[in-house]
ROTISE-368953 format. One line per 10 residues: number of its first residue (from 0); their letters; for each residue x, y, z of N, C-alpha, C. Coordinates in Angstrom, 1 decimal. Atoms other than C-alpha are relative to their C-alpha. Layout:
NUM) A) X/Y/Z/X/Y/Z/X/Y/Z ~ ...
***
This chain:
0) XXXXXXXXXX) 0.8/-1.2/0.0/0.0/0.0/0.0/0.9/1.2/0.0 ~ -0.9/-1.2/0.3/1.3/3.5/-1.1/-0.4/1.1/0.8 ~ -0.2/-1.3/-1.1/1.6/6.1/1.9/0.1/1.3/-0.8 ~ -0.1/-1.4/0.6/0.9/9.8/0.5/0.6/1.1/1.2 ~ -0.3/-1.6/-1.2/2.4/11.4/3.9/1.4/-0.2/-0.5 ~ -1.1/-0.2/0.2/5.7/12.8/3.3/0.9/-0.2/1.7 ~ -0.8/0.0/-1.0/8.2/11.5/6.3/1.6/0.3/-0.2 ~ -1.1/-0.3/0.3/10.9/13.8/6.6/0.6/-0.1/1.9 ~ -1.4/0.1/-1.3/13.9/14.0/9.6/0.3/1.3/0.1 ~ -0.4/-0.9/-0.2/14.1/16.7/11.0/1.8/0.5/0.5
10) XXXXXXXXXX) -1.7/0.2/0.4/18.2/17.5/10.8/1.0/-0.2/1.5 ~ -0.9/0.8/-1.4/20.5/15.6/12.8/-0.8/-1.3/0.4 ~ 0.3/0.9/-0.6/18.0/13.2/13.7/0.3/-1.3/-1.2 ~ -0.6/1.3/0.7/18.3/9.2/12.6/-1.3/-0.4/-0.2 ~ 0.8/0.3/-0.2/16.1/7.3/11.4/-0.2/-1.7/0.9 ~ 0.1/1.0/-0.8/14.6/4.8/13.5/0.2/-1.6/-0.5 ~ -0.4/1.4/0.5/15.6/0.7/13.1/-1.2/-0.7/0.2 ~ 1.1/1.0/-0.4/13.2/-1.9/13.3/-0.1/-0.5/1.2 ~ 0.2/0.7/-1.3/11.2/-2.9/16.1/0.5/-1.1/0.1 ~ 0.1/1.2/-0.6/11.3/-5.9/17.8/-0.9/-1.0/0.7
20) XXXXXXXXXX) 1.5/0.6/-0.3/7.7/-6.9/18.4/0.1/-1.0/1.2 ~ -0.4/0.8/-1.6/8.3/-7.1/21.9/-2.0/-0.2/0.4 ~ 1.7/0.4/-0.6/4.0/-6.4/22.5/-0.4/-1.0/-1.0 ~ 0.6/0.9/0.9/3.7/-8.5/19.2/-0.2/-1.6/0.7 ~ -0.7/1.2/-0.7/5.5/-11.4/20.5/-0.7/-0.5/1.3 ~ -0.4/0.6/-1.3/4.0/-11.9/23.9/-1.3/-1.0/0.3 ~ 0.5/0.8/0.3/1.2/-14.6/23.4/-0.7/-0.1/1.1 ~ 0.6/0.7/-1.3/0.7/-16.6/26.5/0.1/0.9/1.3 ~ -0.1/-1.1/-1.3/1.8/-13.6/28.8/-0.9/0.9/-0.1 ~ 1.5/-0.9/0.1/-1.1/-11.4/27.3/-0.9/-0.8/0.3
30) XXXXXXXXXX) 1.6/0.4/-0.9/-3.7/-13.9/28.3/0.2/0.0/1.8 ~ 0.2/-0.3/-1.0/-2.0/-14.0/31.5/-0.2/1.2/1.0 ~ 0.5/-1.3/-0.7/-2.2/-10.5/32.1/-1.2/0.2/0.3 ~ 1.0/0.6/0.1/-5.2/-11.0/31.0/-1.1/-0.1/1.5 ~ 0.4/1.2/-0.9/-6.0/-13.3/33.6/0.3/0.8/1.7 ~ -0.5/-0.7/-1.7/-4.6/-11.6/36.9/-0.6/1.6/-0.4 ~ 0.5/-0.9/-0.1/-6.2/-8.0/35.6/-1.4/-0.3/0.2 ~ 1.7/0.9/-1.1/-9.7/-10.1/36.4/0.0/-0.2/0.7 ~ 0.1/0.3/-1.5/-8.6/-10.9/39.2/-0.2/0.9/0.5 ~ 0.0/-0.8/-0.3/-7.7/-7.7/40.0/-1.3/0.6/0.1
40) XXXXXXXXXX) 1.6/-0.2/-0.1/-11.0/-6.5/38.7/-1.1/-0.2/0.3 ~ 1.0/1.0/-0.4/-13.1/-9.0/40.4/-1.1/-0.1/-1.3 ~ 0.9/0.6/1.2/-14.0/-10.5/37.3/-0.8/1.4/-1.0 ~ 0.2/-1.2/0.5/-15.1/-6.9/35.6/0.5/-0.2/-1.9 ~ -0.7/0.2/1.8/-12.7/-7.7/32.2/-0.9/-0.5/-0.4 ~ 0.4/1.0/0.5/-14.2/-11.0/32.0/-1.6/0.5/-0.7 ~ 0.9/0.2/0.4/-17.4/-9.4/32.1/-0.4/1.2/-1.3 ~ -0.1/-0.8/1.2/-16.7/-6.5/29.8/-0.2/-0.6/-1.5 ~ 0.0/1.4/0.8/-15.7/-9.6/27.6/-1.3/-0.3/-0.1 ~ 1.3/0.7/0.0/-19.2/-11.0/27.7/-0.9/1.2/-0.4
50) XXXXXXXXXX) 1.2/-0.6/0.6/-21.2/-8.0/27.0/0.3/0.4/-1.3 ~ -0.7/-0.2/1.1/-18.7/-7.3/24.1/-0.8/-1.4/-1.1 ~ 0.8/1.7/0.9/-20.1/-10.9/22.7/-1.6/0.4/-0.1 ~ 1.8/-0.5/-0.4/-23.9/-9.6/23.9/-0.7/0.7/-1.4 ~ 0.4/-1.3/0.7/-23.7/-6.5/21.8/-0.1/-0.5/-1.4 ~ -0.1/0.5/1.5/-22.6/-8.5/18.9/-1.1/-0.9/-0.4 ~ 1.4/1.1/0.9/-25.8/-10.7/18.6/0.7/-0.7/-0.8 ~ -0.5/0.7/0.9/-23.9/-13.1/17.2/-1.2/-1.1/-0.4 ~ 0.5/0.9/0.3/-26.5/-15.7/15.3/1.2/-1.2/-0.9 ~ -0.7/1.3/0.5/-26.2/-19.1/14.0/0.2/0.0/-1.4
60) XXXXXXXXXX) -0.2/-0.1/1.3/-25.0/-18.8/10.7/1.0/0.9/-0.8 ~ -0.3/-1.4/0.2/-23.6/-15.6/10.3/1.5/-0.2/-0.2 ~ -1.6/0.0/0.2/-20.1/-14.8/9.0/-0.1/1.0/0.8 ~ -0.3/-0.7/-0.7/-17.9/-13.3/11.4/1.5/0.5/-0.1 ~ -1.5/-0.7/0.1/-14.3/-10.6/11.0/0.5/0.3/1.0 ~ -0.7/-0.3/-1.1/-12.4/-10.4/14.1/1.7/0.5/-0.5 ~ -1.3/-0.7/0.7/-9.6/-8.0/12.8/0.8/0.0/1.3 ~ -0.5/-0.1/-1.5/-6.8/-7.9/15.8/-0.4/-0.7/0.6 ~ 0.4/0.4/-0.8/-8.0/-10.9/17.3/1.1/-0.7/1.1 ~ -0.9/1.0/-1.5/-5.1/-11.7/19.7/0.0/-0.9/-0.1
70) XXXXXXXXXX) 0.2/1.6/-0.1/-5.1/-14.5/21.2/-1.2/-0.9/0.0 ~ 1.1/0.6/0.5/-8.4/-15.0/20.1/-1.5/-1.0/0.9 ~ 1.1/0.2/-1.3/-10.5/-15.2/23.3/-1.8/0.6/-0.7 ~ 1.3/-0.1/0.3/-13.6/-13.3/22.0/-0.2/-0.9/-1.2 ~ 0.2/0.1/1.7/-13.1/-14.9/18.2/-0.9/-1.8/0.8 ~ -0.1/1.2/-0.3/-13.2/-18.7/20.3/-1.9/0.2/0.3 ~ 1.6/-0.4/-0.8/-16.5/-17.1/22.3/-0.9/0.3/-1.9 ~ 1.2/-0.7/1.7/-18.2/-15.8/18.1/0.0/-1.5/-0.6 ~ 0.3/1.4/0.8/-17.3/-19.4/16.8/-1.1/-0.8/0.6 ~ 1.1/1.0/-1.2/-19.3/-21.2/19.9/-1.5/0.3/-0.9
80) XXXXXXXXXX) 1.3/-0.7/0.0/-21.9/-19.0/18.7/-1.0/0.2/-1.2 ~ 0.2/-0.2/1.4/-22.3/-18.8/14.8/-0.3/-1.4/-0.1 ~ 0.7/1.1/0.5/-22.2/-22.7/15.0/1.2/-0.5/-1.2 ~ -0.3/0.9/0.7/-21.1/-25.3/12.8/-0.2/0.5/-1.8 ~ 0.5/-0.7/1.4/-23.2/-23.6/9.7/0.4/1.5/-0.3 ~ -1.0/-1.6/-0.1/-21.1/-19.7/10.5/1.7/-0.2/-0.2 ~ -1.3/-0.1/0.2/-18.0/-18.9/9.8/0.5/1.0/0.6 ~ -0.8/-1.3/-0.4/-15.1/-16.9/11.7/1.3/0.1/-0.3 ~ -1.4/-0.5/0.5/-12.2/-15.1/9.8/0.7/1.1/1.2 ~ -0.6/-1.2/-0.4/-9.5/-13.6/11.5/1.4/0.3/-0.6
90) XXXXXXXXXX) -0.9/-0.9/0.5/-7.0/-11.2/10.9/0.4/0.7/1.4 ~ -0.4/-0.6/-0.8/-4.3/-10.8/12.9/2.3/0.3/-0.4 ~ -1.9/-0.2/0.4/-0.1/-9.1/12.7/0.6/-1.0/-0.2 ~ -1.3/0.9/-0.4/1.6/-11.7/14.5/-1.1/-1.4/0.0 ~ 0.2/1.3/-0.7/0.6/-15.6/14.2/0.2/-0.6/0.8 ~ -0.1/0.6/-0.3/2.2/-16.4/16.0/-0.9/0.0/1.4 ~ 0.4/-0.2/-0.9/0.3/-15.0/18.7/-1.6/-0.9/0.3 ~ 1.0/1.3/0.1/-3.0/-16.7/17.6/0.0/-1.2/0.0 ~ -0.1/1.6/-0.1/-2.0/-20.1/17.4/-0.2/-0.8/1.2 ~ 0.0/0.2/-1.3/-2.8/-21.4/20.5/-1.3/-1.2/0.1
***
């Protein structure tokens, strides 16, 4: 895809190297964050999570886009939901983080 912003350097400065997809990278440690910020929140994420599923009315059949789906906690909750006869695509940076 062809970017129309002009990135210039203002003088002296460098330009930057490539990340290191240190937040890409972190898989199983984002669910555990995850996992102990519910605790913290006495279950509050979890339930954030659940009305986020709610709002979506997901039916049985229905194709479903989960763009950014992480580690694929809500995408796991839209499959339950759509069924055998729905479909759920996702689209995410890092695989490796979905694979799980």
């Amino acid at each position: 895809m062809h970017s129309f912003a002009q990135h210039r350097l203002a003088p002296g400065q460098t330009k930057p190297g490539e990340t290191r997809g240190l937040v890409l990278n972190m898989g199983w440690r984002y669910d555990l964050m995850l996992w102990w910020n519910n605790f913290l929140l006495r279950g509050k994420w979890q339930a954030l999570q659940q009305k986020s599923v709610d709002l979506a009315n997901f039916q049985a059949g229905e194709k479903v886009l989960d763009v950014g789906c992480g580690t694929g906690t809500l995408t796991l909750q839209a499959r339950a939901l759509v069924g055998t006869t729905g479909r759920v695509v996702i689209s995410q940076v890092n695989w490796r983080v979905s694979l799980r």
